[in-house]
MARFI-233664 format. One line per field, with one value per residue: residue number from 1; x, y negated, z of N, C-alpha, C, O in turn; residue in one letter. Coordinates in nm, 3 decimals, decimal comma, always signed. Example, Ala and Ser with C-alpha at 12.3 -4.5 7.8 and 13.67 -1.06 7.14 Angstrom:
BEGIN
pos = [1 | 2]
n.east = [+1,319 | +1,285]
n.north = [+0,569 | +0,225]
n.up = [+0,780 | +0,708]
ca.east = [+1,230 | +1,367]
ca.north = [+0,450 | +0,106]
ca.up = [+0,780 | +0,714]
c.east = [+1,320 | +1,290]
c.north = [+0,330 | -0,003]
c.up = [+0,780 | +0,787]
o.east = [+1,424 | +1,341]
o.north = [+0,332 | -0,114]
o.up = [+0,846 | +0,804]
code = [a | s]
//
This chain:
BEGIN
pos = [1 | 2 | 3 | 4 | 5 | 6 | 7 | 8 | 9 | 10 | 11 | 12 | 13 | 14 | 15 | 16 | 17 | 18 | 19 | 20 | 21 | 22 | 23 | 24 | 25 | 26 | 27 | 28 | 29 | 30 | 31 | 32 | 33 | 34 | 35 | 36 | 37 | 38 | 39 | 40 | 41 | 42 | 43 | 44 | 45 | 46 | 47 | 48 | 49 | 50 | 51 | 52 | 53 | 54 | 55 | 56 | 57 | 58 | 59 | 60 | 61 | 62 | 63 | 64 | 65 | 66 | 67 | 68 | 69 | 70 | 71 | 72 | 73 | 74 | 75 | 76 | 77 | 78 | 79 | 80 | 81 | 82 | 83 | 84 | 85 | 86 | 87 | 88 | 89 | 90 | 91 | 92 | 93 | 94 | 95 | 96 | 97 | 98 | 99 | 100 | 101 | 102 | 103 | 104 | 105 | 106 | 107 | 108 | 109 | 110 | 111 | 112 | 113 | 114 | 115 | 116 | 117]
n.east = [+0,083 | +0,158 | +0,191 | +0,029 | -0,017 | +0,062 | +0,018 | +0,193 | +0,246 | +0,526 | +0,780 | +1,018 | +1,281 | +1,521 | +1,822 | +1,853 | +2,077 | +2,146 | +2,279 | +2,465 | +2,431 | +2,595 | +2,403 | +2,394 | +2,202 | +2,072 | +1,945 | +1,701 | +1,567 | +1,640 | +1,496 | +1,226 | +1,278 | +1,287 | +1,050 | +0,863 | +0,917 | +0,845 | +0,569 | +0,516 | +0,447 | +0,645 | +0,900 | +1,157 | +1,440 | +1,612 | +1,309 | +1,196 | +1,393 | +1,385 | +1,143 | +1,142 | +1,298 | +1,131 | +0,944 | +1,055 | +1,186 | +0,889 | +0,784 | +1,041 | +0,934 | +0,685 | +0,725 | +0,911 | +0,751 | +0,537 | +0,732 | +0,740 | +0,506 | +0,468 | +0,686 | +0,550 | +0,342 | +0,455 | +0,538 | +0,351 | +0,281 | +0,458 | +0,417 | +0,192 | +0,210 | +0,456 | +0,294 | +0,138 | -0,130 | -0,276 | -0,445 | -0,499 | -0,490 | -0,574 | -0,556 | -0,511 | -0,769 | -0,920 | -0,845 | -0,896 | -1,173 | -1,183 | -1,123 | -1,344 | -1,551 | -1,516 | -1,494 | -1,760 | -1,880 | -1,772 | -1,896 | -2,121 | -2,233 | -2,158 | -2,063 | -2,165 | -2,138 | -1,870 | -1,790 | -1,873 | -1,695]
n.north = [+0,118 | -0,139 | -0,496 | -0,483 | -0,634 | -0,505 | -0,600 | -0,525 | -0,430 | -0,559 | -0,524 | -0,777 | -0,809 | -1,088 | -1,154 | -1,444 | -1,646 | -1,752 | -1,984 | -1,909 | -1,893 | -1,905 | -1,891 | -1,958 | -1,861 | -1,978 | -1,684 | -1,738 | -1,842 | -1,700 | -1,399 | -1,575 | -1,575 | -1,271 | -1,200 | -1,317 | -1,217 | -0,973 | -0,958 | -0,976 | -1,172 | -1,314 | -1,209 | -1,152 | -1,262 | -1,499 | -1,594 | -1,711 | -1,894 | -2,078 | -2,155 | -2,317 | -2,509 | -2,632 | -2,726 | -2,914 | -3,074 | -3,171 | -3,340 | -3,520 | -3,672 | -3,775 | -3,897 | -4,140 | -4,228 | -4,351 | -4,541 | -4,675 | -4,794 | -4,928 | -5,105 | -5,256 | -5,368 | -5,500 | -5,692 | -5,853 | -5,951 | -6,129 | -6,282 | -6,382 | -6,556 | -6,723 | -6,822 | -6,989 | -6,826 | -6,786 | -6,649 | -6,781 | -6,656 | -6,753 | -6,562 | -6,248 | -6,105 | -6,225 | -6,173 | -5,890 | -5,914 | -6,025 | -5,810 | -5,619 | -5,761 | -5,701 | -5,486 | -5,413 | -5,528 | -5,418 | -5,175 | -5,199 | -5,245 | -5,048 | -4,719 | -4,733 | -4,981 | -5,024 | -4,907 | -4,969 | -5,183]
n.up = [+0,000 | -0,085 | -0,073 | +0,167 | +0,526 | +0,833 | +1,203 | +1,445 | +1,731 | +1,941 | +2,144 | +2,251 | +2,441 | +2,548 | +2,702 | +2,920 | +2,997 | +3,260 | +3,532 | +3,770 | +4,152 | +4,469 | +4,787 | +5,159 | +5,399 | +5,661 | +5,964 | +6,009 | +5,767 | +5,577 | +5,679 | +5,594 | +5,335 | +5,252 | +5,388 | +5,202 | +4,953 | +5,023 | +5,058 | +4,777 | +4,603 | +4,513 | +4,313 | +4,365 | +4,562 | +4,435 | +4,245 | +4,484 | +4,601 | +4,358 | +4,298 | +4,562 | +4,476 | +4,295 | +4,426 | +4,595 | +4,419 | +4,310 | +4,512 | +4,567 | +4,389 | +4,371 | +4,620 | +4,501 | +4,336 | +4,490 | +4,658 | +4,403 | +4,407 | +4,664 | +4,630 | +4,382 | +4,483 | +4,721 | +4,564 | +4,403 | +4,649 | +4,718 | +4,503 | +4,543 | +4,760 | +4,695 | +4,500 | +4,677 | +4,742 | +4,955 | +5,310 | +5,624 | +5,968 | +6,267 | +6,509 | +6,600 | +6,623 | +6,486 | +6,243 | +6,231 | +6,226 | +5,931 | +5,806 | +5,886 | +5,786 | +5,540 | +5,497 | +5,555 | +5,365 | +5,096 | +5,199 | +5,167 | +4,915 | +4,774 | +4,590 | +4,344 | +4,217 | +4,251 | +4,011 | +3,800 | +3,721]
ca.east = [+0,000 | +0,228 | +0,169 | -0,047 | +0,072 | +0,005 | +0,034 | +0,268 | +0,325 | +0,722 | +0,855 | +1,176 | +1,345 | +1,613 | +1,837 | +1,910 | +2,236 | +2,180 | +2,406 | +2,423 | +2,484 | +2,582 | +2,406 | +2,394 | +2,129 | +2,036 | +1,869 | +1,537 | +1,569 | +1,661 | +1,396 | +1,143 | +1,288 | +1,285 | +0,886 | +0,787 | +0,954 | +0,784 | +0,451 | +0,433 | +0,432 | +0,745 | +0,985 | +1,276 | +1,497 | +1,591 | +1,200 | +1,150 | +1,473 | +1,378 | +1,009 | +1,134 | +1,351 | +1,031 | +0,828 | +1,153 | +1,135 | +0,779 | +0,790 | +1,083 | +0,907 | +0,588 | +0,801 | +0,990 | +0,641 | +0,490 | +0,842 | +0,779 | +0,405 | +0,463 | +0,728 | +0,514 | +0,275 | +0,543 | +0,621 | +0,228 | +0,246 | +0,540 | +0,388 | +0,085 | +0,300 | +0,484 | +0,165 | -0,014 | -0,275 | -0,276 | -0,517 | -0,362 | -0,590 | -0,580 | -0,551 | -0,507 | -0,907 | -0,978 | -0,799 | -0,971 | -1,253 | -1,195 | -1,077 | -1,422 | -1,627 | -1,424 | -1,550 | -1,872 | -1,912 | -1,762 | -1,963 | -2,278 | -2,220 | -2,140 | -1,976 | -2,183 | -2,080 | -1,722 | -1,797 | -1,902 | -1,610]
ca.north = [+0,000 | -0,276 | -0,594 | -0,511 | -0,616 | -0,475 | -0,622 | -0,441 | -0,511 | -0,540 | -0,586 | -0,852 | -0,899 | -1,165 | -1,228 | -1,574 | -1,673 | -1,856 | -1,983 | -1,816 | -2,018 | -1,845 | -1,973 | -1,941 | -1,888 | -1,902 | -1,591 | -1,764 | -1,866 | -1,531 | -1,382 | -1,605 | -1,541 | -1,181 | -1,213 | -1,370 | -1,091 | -0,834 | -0,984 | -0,942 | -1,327 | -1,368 | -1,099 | -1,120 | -1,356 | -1,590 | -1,686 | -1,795 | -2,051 | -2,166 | -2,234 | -2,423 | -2,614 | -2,713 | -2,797 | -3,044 | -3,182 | -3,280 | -3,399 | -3,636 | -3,763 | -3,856 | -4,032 | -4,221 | -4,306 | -4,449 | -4,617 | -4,766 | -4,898 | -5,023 | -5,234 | -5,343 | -5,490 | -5,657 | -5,809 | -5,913 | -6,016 | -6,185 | -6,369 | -6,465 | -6,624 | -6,799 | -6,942 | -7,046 | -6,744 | -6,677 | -6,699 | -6,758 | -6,612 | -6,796 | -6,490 | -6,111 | -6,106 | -6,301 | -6,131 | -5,761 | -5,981 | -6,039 | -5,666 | -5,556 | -5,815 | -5,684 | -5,344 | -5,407 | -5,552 | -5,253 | -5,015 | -5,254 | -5,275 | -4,893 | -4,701 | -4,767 | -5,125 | -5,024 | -4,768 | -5,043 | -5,292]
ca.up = [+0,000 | -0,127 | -0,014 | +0,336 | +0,638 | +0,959 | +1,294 | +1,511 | +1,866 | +1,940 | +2,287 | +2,219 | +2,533 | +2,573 | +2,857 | +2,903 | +3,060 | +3,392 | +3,613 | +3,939 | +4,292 | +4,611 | +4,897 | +5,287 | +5,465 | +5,862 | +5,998 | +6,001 | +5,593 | +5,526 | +5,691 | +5,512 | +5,181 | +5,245 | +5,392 | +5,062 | +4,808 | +5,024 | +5,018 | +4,634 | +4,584 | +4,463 | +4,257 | +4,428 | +4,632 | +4,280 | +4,244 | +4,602 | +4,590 | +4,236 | +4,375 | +4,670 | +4,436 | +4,200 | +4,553 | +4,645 | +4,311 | +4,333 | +4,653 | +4,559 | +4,195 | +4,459 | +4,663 | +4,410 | +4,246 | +4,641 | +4,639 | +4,311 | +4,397 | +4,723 | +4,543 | +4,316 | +4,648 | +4,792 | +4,438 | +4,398 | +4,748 | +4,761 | +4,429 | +4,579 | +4,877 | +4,667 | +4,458 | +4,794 | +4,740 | +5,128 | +5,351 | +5,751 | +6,081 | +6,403 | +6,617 | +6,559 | +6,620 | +6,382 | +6,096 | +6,263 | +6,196 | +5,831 | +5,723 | +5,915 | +5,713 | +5,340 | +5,460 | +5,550 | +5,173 | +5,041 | +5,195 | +5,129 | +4,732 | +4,736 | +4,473 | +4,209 | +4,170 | +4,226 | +3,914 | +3,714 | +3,799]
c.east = [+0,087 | +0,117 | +0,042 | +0,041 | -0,008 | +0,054 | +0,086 | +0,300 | +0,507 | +0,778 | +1,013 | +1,213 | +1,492 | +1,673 | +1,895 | +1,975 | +2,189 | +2,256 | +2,352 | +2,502 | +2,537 | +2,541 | +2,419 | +2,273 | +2,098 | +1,983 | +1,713 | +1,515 | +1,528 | +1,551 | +1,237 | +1,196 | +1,215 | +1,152 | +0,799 | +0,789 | +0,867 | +0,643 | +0,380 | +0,446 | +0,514 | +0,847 | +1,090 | +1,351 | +1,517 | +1,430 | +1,193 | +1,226 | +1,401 | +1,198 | +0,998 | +1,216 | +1,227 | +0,997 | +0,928 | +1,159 | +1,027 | +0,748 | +0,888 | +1,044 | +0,730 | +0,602 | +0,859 | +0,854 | +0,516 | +0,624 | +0,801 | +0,616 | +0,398 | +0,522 | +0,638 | +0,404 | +0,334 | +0,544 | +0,492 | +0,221 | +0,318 | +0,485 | +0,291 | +0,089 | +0,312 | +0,378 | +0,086 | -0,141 | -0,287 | -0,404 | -0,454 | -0,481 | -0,505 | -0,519 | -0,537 | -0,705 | -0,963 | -0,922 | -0,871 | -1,110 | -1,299 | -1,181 | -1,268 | -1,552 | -1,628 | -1,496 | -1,675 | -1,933 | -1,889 | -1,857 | -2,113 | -2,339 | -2,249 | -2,078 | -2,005 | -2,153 | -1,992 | -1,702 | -1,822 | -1,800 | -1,509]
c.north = [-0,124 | -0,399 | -0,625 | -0,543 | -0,590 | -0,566 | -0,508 | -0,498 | -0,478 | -0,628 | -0,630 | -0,910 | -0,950 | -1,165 | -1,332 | -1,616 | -1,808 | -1,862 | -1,949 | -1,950 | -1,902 | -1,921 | -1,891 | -2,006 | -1,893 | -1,781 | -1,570 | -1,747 | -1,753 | -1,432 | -1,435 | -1,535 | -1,400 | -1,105 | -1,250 | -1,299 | -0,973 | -0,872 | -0,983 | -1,091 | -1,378 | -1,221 | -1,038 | -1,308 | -1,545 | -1,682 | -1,750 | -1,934 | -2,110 | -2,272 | -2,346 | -2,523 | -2,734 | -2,807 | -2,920 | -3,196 | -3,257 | -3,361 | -3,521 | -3,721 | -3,812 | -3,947 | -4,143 | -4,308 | -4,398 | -4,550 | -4,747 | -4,859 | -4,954 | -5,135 | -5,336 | -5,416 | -5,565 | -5,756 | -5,878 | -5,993 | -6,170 | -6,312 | -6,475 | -6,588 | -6,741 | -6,902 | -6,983 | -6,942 | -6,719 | -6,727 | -6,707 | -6,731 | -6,677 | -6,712 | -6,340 | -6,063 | -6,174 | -6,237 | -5,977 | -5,832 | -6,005 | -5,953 | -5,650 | -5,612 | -5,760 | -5,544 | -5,308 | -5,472 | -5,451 | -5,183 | -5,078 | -5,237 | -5,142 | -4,888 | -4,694 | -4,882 | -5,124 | -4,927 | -4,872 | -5,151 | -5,283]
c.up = [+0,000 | -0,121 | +0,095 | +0,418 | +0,724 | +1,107 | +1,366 | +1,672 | +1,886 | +2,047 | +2,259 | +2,370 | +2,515 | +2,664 | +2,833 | +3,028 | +3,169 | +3,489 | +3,777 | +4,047 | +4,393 | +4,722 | +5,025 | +5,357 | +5,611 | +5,878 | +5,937 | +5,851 | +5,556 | +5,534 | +5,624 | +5,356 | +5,193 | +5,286 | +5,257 | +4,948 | +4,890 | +5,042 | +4,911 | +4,531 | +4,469 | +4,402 | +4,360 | +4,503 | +4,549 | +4,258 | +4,342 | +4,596 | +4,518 | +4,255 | +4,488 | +4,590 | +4,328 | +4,334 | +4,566 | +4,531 | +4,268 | +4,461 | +4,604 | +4,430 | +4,283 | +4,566 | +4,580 | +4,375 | +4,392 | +4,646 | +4,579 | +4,342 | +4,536 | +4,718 | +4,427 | +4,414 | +4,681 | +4,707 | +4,431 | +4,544 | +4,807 | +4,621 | +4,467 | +4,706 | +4,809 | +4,556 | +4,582 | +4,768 | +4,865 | +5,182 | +5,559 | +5,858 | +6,228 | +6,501 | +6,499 | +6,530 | +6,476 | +6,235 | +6,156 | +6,165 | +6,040 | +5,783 | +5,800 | +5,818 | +5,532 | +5,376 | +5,476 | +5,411 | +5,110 | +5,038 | +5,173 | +4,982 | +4,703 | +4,649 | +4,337 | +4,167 | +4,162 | +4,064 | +3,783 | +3,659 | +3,640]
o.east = [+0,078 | -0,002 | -0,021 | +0,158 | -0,126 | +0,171 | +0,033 | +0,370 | +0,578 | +0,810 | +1,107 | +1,185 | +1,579 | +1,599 | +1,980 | +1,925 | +2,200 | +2,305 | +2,256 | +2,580 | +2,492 | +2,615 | +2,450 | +2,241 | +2,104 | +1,961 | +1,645 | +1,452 | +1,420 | +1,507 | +1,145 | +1,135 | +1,098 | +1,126 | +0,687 | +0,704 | +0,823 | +0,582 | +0,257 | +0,452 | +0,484 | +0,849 | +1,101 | +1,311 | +1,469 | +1,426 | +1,181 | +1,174 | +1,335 | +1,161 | +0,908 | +1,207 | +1,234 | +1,018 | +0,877 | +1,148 | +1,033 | +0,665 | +0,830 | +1,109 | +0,667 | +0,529 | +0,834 | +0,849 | +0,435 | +0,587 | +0,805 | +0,608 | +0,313 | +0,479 | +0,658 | +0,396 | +0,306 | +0,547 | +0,512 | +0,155 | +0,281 | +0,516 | +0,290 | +0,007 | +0,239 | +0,389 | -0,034 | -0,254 | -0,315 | -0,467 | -0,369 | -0,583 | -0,395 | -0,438 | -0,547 | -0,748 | -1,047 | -0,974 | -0,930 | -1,134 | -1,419 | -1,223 | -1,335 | -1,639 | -1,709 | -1,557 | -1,719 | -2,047 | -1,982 | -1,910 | -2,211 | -2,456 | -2,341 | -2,025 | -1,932 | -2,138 | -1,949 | -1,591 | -1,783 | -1,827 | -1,409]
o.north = [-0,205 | -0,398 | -0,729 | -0,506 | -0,626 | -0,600 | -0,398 | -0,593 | -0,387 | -0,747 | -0,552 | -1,023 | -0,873 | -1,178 | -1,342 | -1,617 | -1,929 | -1,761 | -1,961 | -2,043 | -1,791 | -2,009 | -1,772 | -2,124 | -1,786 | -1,744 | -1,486 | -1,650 | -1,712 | -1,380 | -1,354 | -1,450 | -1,394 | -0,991 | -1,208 | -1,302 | -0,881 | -0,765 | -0,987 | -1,096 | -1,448 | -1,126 | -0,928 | -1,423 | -1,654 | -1,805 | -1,870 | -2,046 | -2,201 | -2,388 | -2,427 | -2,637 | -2,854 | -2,927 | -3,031 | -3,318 | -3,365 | -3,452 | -3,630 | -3,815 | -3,899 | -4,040 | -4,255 | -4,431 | -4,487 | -4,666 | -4,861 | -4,976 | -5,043 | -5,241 | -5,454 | -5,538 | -5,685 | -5,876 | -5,996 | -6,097 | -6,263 | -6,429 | -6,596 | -6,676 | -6,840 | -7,024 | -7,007 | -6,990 | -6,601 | -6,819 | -6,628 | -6,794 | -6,643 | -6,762 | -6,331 | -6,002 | -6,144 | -6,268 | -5,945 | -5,796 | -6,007 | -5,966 | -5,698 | -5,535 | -5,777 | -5,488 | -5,201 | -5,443 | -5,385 | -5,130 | -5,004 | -5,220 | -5,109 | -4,986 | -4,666 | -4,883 | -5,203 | -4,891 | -4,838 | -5,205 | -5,353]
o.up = [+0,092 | -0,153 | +0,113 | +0,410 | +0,724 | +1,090 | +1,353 | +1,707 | +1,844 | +2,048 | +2,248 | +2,411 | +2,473 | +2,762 | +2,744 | +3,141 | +3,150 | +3,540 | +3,853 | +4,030 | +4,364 | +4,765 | +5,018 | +5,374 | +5,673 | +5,763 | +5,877 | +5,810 | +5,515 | +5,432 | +5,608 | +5,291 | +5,155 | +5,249 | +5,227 | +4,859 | +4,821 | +5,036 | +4,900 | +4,408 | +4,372 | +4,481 | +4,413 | +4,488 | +4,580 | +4,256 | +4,319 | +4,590 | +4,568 | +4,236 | +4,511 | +4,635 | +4,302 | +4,344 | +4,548 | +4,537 | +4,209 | +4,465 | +4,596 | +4,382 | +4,222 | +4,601 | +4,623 | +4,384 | +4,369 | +4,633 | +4,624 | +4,306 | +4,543 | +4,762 | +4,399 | +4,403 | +4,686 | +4,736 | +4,459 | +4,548 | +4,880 | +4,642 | +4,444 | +4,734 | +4,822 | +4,539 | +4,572 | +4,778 | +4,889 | +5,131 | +5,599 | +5,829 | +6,271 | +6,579 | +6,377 | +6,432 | +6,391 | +6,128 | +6,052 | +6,050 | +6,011 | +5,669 | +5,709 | +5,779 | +5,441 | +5,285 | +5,433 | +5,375 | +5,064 | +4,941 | +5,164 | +4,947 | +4,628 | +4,597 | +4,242 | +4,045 | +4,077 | +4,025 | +3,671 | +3,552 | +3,626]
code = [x | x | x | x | x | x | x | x | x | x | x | x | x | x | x | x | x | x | x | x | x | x | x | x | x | x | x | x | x | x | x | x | x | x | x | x | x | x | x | x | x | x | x | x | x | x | x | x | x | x | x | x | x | x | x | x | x | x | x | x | x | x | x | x | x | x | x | x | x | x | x | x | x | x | x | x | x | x | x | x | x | x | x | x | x | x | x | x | x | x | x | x | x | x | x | x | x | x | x | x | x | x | x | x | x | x | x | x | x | x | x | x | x | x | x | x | x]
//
């Protein structure tokens, strides 16, 4: 039967060349690692690190990005300073006073007006 083709399944494994580390672990570590490969979770020792290295890496790319927007507050804040946008409270009471008033508007409007906004 010239020119059929068939579909064939065909297991191609690769190994791909990664670089190995040696680490040191405490007791405790060790023991976790070695709780997590026998729970099924994880293959072997190799996945667990490489998983705690993703978790570290999102952890510091959600910091970086709170970093980068409380900088940009200060920078809006520090703008609105320097244009005179402020407003100044008498007392500590008196500014309680004005956050309790901003949230009793809030929650008066609801979230369909904020939905609309």
């Amino acid at each position: 039967m010239a020119g059929t083709w068939h579909n064939m399944s065909v297991k191609l494994t690769r190994t791909i060349a990664m670089p190995t580390r040696n680490v040191v672990l405490t007791d405790r570590q060790a023991a976790l690692v070695d709780r997590l490969v026998k729970s099924g979770y994880y293959q072997n020792a190799s996945e667990v690190l490489r998983e705690g290295l993703r978790l570290i890496e999102r952890e510091q790319a959600q910091t970086q990005a709170k970093i980068e927007a409380l900088r940009e507050a200060a920078r809006i804040g520090i703008a609105d300073v320097e244009m005179e946008r402020i407003r100044t409270f008498a007392s500590a009471e008196a500014l309680r006073g004005h956050f309790a008033s901003l949230a009793e508007d809030a929650f008066a409007s609801g979230p369909e007006s904020r939905d609309t906004q």
